[in-house]
SEFIMI-679507 format. One record per residue (C-alpha): residue in three letters; x, y, z. Coordinates in steps of 0.02 Angstrom, whole numbers, plus 32768, in hexadecimal, padded with zeros to 4 digits. Example, Ala and Ser with C-alpha at 12.3 -4.5 7.8 and 13.67 -1.06 7.14 Angstrom:
<sites>
ALA82677F1F8186
SER82AC7FCB8165
</sites>
This chain:
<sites>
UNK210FA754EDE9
UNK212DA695EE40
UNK21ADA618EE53
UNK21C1A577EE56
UNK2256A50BEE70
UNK2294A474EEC7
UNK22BAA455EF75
UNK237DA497EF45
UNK2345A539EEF3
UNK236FA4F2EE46
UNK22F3A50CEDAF
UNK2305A477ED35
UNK229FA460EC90
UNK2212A3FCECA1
UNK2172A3DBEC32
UNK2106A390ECC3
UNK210FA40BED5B
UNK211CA4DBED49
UNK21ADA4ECED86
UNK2202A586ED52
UNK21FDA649ED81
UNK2157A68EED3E
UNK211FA73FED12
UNK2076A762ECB8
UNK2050A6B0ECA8
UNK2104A6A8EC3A
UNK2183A641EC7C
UNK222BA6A0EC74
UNK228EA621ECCE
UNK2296A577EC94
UNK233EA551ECD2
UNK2391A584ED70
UNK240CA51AEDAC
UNK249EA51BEE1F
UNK2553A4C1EE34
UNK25CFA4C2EE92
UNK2676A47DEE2F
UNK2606A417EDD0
UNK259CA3C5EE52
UNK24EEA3EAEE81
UNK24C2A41FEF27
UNK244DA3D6EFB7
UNK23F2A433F029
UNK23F4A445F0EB
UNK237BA4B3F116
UNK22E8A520F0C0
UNK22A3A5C6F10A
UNK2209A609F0B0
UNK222CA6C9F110
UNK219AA70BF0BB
UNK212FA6ECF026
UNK2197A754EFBF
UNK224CA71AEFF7
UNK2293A670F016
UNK234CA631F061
UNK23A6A590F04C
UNK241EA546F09D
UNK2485A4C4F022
UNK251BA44BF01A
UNK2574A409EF83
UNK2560A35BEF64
UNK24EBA2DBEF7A
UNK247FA2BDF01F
UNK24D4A24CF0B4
UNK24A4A213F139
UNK252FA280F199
UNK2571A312F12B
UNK260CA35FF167
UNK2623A3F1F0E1
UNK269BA460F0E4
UNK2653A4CFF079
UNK2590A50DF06E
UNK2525A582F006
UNK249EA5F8F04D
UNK2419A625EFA4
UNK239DA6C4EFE9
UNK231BA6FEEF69
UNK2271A767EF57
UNK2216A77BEECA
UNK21AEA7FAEEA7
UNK2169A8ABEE30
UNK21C6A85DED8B
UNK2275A82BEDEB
UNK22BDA793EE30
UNK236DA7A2EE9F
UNK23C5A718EED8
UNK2443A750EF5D
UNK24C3A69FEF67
UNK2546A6AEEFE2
UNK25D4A60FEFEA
UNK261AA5E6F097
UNK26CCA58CF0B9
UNK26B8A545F159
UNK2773A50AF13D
UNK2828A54BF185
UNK2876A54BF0CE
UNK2833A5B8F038
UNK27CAA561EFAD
UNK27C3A576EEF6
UNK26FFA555EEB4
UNK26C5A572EDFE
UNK260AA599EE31
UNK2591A588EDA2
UNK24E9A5B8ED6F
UNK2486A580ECD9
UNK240EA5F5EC9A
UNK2381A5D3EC23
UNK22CFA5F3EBEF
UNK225AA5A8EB72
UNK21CFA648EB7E
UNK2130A5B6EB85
UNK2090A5F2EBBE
UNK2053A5C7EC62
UNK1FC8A566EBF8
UNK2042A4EEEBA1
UNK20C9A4C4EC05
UNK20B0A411EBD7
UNK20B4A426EB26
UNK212BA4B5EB02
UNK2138A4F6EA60
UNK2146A59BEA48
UNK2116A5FDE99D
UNK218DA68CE9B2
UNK2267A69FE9A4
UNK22C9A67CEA51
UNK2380A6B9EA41
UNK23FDA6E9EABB
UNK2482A755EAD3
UNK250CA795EB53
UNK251EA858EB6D
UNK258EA8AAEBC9
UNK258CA82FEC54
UNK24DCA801EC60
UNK247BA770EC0A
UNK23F8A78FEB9E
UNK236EA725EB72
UNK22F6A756EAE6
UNK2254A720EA9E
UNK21FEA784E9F3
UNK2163A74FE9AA
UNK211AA7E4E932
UNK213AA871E992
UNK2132A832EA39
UNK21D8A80BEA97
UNK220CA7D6EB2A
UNK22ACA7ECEB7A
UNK22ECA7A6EC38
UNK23A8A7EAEC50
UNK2404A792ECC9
UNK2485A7DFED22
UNK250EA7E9EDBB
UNK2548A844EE34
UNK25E7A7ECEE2B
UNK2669A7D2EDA1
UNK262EA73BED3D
UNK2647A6DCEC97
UNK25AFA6E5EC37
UNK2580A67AEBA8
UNK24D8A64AEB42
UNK24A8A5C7EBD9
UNK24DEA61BEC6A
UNK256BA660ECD2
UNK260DA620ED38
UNK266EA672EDCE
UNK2714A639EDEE
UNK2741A66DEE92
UNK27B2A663EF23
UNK276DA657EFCF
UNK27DAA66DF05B
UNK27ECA608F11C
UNK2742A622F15C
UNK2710A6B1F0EA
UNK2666A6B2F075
UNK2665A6F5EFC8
UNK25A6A734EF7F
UNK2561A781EEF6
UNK24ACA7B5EEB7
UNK2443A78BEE27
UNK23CBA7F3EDF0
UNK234FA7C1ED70
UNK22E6A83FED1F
UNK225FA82DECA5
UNK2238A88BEBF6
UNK2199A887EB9E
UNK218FA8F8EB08
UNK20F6A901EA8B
UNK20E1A956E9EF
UNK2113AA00EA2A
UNK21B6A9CDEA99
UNK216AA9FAEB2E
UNK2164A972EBC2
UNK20BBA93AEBDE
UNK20A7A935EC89
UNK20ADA9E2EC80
UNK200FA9DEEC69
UNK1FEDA986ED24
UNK1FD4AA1CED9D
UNK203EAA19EE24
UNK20AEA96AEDC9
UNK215AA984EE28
UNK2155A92FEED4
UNK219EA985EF56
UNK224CA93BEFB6
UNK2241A89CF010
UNK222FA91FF0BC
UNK2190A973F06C
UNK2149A8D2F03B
UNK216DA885F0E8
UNK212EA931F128
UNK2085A916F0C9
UNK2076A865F105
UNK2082A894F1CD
UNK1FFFA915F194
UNK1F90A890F135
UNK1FB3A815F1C7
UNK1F80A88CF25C
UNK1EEFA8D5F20A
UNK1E92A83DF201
UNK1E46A7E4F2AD
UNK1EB4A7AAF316
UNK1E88A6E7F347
UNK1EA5A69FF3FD
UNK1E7AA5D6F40E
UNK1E94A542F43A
UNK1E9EA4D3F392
UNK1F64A4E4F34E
UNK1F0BA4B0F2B9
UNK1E9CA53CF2A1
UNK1F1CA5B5F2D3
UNK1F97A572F246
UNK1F23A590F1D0
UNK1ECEA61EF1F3
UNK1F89A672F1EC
UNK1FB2A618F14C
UNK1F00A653F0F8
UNK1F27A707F112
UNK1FCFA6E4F0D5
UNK1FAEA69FF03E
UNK1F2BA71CF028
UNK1FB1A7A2F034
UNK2024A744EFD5
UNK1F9DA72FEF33
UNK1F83A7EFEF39
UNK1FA0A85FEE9B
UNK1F78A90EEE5D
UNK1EEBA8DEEDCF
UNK1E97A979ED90
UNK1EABAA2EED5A
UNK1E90AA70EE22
UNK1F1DAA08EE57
UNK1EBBA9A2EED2
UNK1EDAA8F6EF04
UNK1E7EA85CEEBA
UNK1EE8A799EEC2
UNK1EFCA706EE51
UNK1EA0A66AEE6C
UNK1F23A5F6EE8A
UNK1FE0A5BDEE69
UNK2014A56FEDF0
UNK1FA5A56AED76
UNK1F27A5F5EDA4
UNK1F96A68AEDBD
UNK1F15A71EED76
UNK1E6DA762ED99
UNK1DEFA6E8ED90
UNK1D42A72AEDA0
UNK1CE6A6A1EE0D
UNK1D79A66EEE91
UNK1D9DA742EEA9
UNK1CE0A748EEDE
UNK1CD6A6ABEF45
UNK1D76A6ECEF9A
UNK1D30A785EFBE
UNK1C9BA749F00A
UNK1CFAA6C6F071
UNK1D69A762F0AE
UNK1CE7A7D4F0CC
UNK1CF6A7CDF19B
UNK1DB4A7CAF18C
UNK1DE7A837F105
UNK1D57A8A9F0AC
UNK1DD0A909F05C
UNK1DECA893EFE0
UNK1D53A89CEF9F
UNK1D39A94DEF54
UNK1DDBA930EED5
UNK1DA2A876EE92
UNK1CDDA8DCEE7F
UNK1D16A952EE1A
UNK1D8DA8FDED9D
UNK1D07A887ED8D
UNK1C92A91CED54
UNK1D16A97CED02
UNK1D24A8CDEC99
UNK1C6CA8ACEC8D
UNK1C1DA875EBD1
UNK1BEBA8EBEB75
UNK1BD1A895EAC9
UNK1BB6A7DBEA89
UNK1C57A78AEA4F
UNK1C43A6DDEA2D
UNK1D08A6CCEA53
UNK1D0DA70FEAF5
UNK1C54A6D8EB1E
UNK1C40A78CEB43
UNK1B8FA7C2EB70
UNK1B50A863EBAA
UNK1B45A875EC53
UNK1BB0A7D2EC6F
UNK1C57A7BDECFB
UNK1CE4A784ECB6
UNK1D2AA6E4ECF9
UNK1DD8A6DEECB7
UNK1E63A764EC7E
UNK1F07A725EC48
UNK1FAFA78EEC1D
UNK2006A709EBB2
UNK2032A6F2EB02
UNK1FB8A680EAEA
UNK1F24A6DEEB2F
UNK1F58A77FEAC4
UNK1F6AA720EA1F
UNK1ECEA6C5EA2D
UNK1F14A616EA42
UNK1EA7A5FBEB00
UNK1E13A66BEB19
UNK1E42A6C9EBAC
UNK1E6DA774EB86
UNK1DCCA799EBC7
UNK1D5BA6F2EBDD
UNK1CB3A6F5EC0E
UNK1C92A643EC12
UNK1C42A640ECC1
UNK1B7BA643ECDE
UNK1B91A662EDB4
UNK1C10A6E9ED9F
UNK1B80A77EED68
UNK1B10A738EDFF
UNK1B87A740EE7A
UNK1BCFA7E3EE4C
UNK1B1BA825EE99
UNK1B31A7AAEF23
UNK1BF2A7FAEF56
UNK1BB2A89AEF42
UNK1B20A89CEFB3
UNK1B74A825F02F
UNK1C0DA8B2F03A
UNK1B7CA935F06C
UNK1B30A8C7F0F9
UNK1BDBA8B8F133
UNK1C2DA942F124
UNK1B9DA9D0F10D
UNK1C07AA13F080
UNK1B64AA5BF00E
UNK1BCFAAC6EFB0
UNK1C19AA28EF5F
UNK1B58A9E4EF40
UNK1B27AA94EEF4
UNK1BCBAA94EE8C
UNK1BABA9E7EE4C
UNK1AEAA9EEEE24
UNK1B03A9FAED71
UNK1B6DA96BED6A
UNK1AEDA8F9EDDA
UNK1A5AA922ED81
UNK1AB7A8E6ECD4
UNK1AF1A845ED32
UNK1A22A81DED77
UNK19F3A84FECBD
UNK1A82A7E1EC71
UNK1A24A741ECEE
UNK1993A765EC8D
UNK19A6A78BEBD4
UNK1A3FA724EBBB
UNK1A53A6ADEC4F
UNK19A1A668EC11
UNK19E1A60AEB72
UNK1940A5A2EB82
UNK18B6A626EBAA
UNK1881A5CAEC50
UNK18CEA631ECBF
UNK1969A5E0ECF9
UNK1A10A610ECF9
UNK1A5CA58EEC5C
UNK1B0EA581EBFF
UNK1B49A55BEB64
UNK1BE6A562EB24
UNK1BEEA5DBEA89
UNK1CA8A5C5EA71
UNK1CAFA51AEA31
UNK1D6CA515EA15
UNK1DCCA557EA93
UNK1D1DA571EB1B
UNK1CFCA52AEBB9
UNK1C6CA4A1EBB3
UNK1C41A4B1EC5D
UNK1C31A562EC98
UNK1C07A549ED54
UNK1C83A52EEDEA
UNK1C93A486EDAD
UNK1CE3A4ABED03
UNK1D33A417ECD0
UNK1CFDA3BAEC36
UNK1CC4A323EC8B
UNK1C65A391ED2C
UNK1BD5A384ECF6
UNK1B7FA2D0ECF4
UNK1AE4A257ED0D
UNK1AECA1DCEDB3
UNK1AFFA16BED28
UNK1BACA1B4ECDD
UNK1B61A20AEC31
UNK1B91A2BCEC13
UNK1AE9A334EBCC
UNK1AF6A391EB3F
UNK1ACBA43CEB1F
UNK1A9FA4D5EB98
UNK1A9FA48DEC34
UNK1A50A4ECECCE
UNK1AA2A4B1ED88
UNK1A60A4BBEE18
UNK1ABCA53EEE6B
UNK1ABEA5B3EDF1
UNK19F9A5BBEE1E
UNK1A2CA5CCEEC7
UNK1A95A655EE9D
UNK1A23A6B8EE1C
UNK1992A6AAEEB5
UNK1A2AA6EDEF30
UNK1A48A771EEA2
UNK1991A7A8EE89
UNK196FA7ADEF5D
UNK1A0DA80EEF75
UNK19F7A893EEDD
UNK1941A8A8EF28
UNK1992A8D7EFCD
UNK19FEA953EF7B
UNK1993A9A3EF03
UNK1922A9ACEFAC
UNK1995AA03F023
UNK1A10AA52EFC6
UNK19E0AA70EEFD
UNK1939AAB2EF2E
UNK18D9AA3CEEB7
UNK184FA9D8EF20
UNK17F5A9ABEE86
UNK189CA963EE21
UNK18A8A90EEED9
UNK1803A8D6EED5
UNK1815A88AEE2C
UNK18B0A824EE55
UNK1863A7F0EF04
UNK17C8A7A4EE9F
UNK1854A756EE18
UNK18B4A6FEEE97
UNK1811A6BBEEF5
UNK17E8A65AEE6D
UNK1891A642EE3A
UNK188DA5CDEECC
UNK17D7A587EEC7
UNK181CA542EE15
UNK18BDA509EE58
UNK187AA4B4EEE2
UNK17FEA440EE67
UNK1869A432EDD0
UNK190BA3F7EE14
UNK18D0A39FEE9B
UNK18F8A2E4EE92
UNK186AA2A7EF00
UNK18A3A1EDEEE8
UNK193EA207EF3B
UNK18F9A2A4EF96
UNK199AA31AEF69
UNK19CDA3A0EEE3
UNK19F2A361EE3B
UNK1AA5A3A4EDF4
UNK1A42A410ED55
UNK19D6A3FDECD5
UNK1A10A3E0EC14
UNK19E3A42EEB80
UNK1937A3BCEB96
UNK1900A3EEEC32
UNK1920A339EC7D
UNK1985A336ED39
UNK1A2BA325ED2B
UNK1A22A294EDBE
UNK1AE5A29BEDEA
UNK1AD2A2B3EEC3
UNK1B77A336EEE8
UNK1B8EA3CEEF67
UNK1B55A45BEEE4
UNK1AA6A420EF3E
UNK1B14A46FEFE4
UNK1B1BA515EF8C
UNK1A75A51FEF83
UNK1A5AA521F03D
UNK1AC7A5C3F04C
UNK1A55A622EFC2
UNK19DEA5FCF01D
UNK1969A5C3EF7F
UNK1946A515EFDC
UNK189DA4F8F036
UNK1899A4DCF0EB
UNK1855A432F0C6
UNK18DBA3FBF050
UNK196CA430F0CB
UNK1973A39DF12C
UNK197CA32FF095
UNK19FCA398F046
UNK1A68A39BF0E2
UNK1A58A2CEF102
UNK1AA9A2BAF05B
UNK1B32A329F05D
UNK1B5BA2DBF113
UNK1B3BA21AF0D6
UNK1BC7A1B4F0BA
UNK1BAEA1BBF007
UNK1BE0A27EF00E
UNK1C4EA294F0AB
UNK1CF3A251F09E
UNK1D15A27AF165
UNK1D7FA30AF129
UNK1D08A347F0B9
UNK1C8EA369F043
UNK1CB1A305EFAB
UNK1C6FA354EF0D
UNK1C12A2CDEEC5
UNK1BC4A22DEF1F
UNK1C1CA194EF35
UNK1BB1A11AEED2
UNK1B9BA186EE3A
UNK1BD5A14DED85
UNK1C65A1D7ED89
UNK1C98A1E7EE3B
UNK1D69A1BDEE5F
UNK1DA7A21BEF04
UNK1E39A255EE92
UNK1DBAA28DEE0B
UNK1DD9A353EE00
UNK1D14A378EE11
UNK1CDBA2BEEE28
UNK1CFDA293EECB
UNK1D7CA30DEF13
UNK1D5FA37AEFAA
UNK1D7CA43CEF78
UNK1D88A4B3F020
UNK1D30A54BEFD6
UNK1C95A4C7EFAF
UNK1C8DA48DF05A
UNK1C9BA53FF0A3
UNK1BF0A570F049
UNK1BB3A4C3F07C
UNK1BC1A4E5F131
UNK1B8BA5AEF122
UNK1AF8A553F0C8
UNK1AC8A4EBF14F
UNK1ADBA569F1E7
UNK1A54A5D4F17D
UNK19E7A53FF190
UNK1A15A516F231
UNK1A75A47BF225
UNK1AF3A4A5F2A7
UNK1B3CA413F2D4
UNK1B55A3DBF222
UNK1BA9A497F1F2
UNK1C13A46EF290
UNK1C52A3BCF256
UNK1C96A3FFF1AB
UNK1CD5A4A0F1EA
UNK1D43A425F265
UNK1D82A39AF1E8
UNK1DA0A41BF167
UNK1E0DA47EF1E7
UNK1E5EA3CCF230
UNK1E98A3A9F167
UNK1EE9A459F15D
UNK1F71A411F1E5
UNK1F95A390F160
UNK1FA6A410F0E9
UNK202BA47BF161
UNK1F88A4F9F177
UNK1F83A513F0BA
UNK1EDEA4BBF076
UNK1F0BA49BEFDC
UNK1E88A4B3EF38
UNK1E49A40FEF53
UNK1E6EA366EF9D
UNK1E4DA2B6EF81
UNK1DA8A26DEFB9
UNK1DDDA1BFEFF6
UNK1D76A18EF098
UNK1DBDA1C6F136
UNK1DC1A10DF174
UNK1E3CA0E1F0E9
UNK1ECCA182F110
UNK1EF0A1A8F1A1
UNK1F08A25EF14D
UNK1EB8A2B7F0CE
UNK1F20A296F00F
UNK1F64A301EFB7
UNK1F07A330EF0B
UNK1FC4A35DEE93
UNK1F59A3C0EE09
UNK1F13A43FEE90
UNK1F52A4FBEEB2
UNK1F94A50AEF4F
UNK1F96A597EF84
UNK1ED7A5B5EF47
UNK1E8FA652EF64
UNK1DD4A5FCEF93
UNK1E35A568EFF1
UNK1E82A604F068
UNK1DE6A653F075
UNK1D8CA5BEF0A4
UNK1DE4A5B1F134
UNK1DA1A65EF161
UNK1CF0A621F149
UNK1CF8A582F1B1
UNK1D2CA610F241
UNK1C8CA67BF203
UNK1C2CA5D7F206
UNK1C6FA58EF2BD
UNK1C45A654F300
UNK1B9DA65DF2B7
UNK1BCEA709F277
UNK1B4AA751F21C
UNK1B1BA808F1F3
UNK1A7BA852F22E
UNK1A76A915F211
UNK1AEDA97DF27B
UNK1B19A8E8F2DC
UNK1B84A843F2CC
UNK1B28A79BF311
UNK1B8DA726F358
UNK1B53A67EF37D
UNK1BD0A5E3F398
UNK1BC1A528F364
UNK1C77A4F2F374
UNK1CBBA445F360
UNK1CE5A3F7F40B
UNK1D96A3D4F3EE
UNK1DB2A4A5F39B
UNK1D97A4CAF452
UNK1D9DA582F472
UNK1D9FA610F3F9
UNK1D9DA6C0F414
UNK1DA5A73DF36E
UNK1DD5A7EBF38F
UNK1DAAA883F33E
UNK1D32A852F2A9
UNK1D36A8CDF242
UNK1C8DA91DF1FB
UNK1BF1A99BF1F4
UNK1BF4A987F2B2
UNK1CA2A9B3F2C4
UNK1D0CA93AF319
UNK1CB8A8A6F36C
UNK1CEEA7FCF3E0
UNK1CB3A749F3D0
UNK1CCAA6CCF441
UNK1CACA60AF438
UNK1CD3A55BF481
UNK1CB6A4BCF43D
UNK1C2BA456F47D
</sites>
């Protein structure tokens, strides 16, 4: 459950931004908005307490340059478990009493998170007042929704919202709360988030509990760069904040993203994970298994189920459940299934949890077999996609999933399966990884063996087939006829963190991303500058993404480019102070020498749960903190201007460790 209102508090309809109060990717709130005798109000002050809970501090009337009000309104809410409250309290500052009418209009038009520009919904809205309380209803078939409204104060209630006429005395306040709950009855009248182990969220003092608890657990960060220190604090909180209970054990996984990403989504959950791994391993075990709990067992053209496969998207709405968006589960991802392995060996190195690998083999050995029988649409032993859902089915089905992603240096789009380069990089990753579990802790040295001799010439292949030697750097893919997809863009970067690139080709590799044709002096863009396609506000053709650059730079400190790792770690963490800490999904990839701060991107998710956990990464990258058996290594390459960093208690097999590092 989210909101999202204006700077006042107030919810007003609106077909271009989400604002609204969401639950289950429904919005149940479409219209919240408060008056006092008629006039809107203007705020003083915001306080965002927590993630959960919010306070303004408000005026009636219209902004000034000097108010002198006599009268002001304090709105506290949290949000949270299926229940919004709304605590408003109204202050006479004055030496005389003061009659107000205070109003509220209440409304909701029940659109999916998925069509909030283009609402129209299928099913009955009505609404009625009972005993009190407001109640707002939606029916389509035997689904219904209900949100009931109600006060803790005597009101007037109608069919769009309610009115307190009150009396407030010499310097006296008057308040009242408003409690919204939320219904969701299917077929058998029983609320489906019932369903959702452990669904009601504890008070706002258990959730703040749980936050100090989330907070200290994690390393605790001493340096020198405000910057870095902003963000690292806003990562974890955001992390925290993104949180929910997603399978039948009750543990943890997180959404993706606000607004628009506000579910499980297969390939940011995994990313996250492994960006978090240093910080916050516990996360991982709880995204692991409802990814395996949820892994294909059948083919299903609809859902692009396959077995073996990791699902990449789960939905709640009413669109996902009657079919309308395929989401309820999709599968349309070809690096989710590779980097399941990749999590789940990476949590082992860290963590020396082999229970988890043991518990888990099944479901690894069905994701290295999925690579293989169904990854390989062409029979040449890379990892392809094609879309199998033509209607409702996501062309694109790597991180770059946009219809236009995908492209020639020359603009065209390929048709067909299309095989990117990082997915090799990943299914090599995949194939090295499963070998070193099926080695040490299956008890299978000839299955490791096997994928060993797969994944060498895995990458003797790579290395000659998708090697531009013209232009001496990694073509984007190959389409459906083999040719290079000749588009130069940071999925090459990738590549260096699988470690799938020859030594020789590394340099190369690393020149490009750095050139000015890549680097935007804040970051990575995701496509080069003079290619048909590229815009810096193009969502995959130009823009810089944080979680991208965070592999980048891991990438390059596995090939020893330092310096390099250093100099994106730094800009990347010098943009989050634009960003008040929070790096955003993505931002614009205009040239440093043209802003004199990184742009805001409006279409990205902020908070993102890869953009937070990127910021963890640059720290793992400055560090040099890598896992080598029992033991952590630690091995700085910090920006000069970070200056000092010290990282305490890293959680891991090793127990509790220190790192220590100054810029250069």
């Amino acid at each position: 459950m989210f909101m999202i209102s204006d700077g006042r508090g107030d919810i007003l309809p609106s077909t271009e931004l989400p604002t609204g109060l969401f639950s289950f990717d429904m919005r149940v709130l479409s219209t919240w908005d408060l008056t006092v005798n008629g006039e809107r109000l203007t705020a003083l002050s915001i306080d965002d307490l927590q993630y959960y809970e919010s306070r303004y501090f408000l005026v009636p009337g219209e902004p000034t340059h000097y108010v002198d009000a006599n009268l002001s309104v304090i709105r506290q809410r949290s949000v949270g478990g299926g229940l919004f409250l709304e605590q408003l309290t109204v202050l006479n500052h004055q030496e005389v009493p003061v009659d107000l009418r205070i109003r509220l209009d209440i409304g909701t038009d029940f659109a999916d998170i998925t069509e909030i520009a283009d609402v129209r919904k299928k099913g009955k809205l009505s609404v009625a007042v009972e005993e009190g309380s407001l109640h707002l209803h939606y029916q389509r078939d035997n689904q219904r929704r209900e949100v009931v409204v109600s006060s803790s104060a005597a009101a007037a209630v109608d069919d769009h919202g309610m009115s307190f006429d009150i009396r407030v005395g010499p310097h006296d306040a008057w308040n009242t709360t408003l409690q919204v709950v939320l219904w969701s009855r299917g077929a058998e009248g029983r609320d489906i988030r019932e369903a959702v182990p452990a669904y009601d969220t504890p008070a706002k003092v258990e959730m703040g509990k749980a936050l100090e608890e989330w907070l200290t657990a994690a390393p605790t960060l001493t340096c020198d760069s405000a910057s870095l220190d902003q963000a690292y604090h806003r990562s974890l909180t955001d992390l925290a904040a993104l949180r929910y209970r997603g399978n039948t054990r009750g543990e943890m996984t997180f959404a993706a993203g606000l607004p628009w990403l506000m579910g499980l989504f297969g390939r940011d959950a995994l990313i996250t994970c492994l960006q978090a791994l240093p910080f916050a391993p516990q996360l991982t075990p709880g995204v692991l298994h409802t990814l395996a709990d949820a892994q294909g067992s059948r083919l299903d053209d609809f859902a692009e189920e396959e077995p073996g496969k990791i699902l990449q998207e789960f939905r709640y709405g009413e669109r996902a459940g009657y079919e309308e968006i395929a989401a309820c589960p999709y599968f349309g991802g070809a690096d989710t299934t590779p980097l399941f392995v990749i999590v789940l060996d990476e949590y082992e190195r860290w963590t020396g949890d082999a229970e988890l690998a043991r518990e888990l083999e099944f479901n690894a050995r069905l994701a290295l077999d999925w690579i293989d029988e169904y990854g390989d649409i062409m029979g040449d032993g890379y990892l392809w996609y094609a879309c199998r859902n033509e209607r409702l089915g996501v062309q694109n089905q790597c991180w770059k999933d946009s219809a236009d992603g995908i492209s020639y240096h020359d603009g065209r789009l390929p048709v067909g399966p299309r095989a990117t380069c990082e997915l090799q990089g990943y299914a090599y990753d995949a194939k090295r990884r499963g070998a070193r579990l099926a080695r040490e802790i299956w008890g299978d040295p000839q299955y490791a063996d096997r994928l060993d001799r797969e994944a060498a010439e895995l990458k003797k292949r790579f290395n000659r087939d998708f090697w531009i030697s013209d232009g001496s750097y990694f073509a984007l893919g190959l389409d459906a006829d083999g040719n290079p997809i000749d588009a130069c863009a940071s999925n090459m970067g990738h590549l260096l963190w699988s470690g799938i690139v020859d030594r020789g080709k590394a340099r190369h590799v690393v020149s490009h991303l750095m050139s000015a044709r890549l680097y935007s002096g804040w970051g990575i863009r995701t496509l080069a500058d003079d290619a048909g396609r590229y815009s810096p506000v193009g969502y995959h053709n130009g823009t810089v993404w944080p979680f991208d650059n965070s592999l980048i730079a891991l990438g390059m400190r596995r090939y020893g480019f330092d310096e390099e790792a250093a100099r994106v770690a730094g800009s990347m963490i010098e943009a989050a102070r634009f960003f008040d800490g929070r790096l955003p999904g993505a931002f614009t990839g205009y040239d440093r020498t043209l802003t004199k701060y990184p742009v805001q991107f409006p279409a990205a998710c902020s908070p993102h749960s890869w953009s937070a956990g990127a910021v963890l990464m640059f720290l793992r990258v400055m560090l040099g903190l890598e896992p080598k058996g029992e033991h952590l290594i630690v091995r700085p390459h910090l920006p000069k201007d970070i200056g000092r960093i010290e990282l305490l208690d890293i959680p891991g097999r090793w127990g509790l460790v220190d790192a220590f590092g100054r810029g250069h």
